[in-house]
N, C-alpha and C positions, 0 to 999 in steps of 0.2 A: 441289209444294205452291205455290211462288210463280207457277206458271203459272195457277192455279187464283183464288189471290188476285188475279191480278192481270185475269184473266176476271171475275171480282166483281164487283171496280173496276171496269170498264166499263163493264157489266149496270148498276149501281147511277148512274152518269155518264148512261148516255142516258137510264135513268130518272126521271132529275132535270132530262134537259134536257126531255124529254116532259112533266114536270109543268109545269116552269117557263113554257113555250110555250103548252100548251094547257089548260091547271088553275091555274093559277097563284092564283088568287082564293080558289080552291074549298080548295086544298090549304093556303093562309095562314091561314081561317079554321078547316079542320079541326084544324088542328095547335093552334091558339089554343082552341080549345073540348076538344080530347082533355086536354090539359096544364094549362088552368086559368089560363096563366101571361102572362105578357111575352114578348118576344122577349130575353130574358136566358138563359133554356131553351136558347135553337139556339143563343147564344153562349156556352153552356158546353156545349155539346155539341160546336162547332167546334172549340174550346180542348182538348176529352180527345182529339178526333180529331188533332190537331194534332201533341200532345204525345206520340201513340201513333207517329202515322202513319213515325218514323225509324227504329222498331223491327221494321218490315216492309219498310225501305227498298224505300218506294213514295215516287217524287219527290214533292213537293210543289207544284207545276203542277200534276197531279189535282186536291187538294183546295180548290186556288183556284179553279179553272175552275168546281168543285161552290159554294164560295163566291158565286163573283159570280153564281150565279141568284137566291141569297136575302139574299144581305148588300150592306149598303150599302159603297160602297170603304173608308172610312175606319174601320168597326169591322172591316173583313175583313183591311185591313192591320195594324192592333192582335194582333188574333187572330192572323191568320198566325205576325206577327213573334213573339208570345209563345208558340207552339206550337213556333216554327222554336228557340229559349231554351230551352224547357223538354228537349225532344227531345235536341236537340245534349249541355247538360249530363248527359243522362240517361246518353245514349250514351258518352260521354266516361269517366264514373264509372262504368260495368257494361260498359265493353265485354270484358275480360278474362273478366270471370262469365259473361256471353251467348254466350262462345266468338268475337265477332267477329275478336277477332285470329287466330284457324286457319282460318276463313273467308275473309278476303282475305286471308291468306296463301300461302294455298292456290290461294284462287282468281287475283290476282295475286302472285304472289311474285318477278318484275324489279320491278313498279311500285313495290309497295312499298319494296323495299329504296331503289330510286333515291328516292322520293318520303322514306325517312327519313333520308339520307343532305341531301339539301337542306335539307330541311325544321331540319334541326338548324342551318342556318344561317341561313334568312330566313323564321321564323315565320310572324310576323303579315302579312308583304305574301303570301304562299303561302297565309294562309286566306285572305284576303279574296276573292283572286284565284278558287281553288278554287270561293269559296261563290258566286261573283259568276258565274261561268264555268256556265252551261244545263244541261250533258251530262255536267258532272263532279259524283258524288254525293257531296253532302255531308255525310253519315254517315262516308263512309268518311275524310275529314279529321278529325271528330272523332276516329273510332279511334283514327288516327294520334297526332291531338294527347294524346290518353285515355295509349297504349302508351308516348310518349314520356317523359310526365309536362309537357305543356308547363301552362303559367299558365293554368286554367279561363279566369280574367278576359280575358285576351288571347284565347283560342278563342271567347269568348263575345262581343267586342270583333270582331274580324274577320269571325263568323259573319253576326252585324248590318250590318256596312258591307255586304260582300256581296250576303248574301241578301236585305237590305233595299233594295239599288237593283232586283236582278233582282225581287223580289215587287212593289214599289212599279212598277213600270213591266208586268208582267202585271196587275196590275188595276188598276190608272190605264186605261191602254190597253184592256184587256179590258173595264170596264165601261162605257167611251166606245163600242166596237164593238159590246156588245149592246144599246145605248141605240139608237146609229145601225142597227140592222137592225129 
């Protein structure tokens, strides 16, 4: 299934980069005359995807990359950051009910152990680090902090330093490079 999903996501990626290139005008005003609305629509639409997108742990690079064709950097960075909040607490407080922890349990069971075995001693420098860190997913820290019982505020505290240098610097940079091409 997550092979499938994550074929989707791509499908749905070049599709967006094919509009954005070559429709861009056409596809801004259809969407404006379908919905009736503002650009408040696609910024609550960013916001559910956001907020959704931890629970399929699908990184979050996809949907910034899908961001910066439509959004401007600094409501993308808003959005991101409050989807990257909403996500993490979600995950944090259901990951027990969603079965996440027999998941990576399962699926690593050394990392884990060592990663809760640390983790009990240097929280918050471990998320930051964690969320900060490209290749390491950050769901699976929340897990960790969710199964431990660490301090929401601190998880939610370190998620932000993290993921807000690595997102702030993908679209800072990102939308400087599709301006430049």
């Amino acid at each position: 299934m997550k092979k499938y999903i994550f074929i989707a996501w791509i499908l749905f990626a070049l599709g967006a980069l094919y509009v954005h290139f070559f429709h861009r005008v056409f596809f801004q005003r259809e969407l404006e005359s379908a919905f009736g609305i503002s650009a408040y629509f696609g910024f609550a639409f960013f916001l559910l995807l956001g907020s959704l997108r931890g629970f399929t742990l699908i990184p979050v690079t996809y949907l910034i990359v899908l961001g910066l064709l439509f959004l401007n950097p600094l409501p993308l960075f808003v959005l991101t950051m409050a989807g990257i909040v909403i996500s993490s607490a979600s995950i944090y407080r259901f990951s027990d009910f969603l079965g996440f922890d027999e998941f990576f349990e399962k699926k690593y069971p050394k990392q884990i152990s060592r990663l809760k075995s640390e983790f009990s001693k240097r929280e918050l420098p471990i998320i930051v680090f964690w969320s900060f860190f490209p290749f390491l997913p950050t769901d699976l820290i929340c897990y960790v902090a969710g199964s431990l019982r660490v301090d929401l505020k601190k998880l939610v505290l370190g998620v932000i330093i993290g993921e807000g240098i690595t997102s702030g610097i993908y679209i800072f940079f990102g939308h400087q490079l599709i301006r430049y091409l």
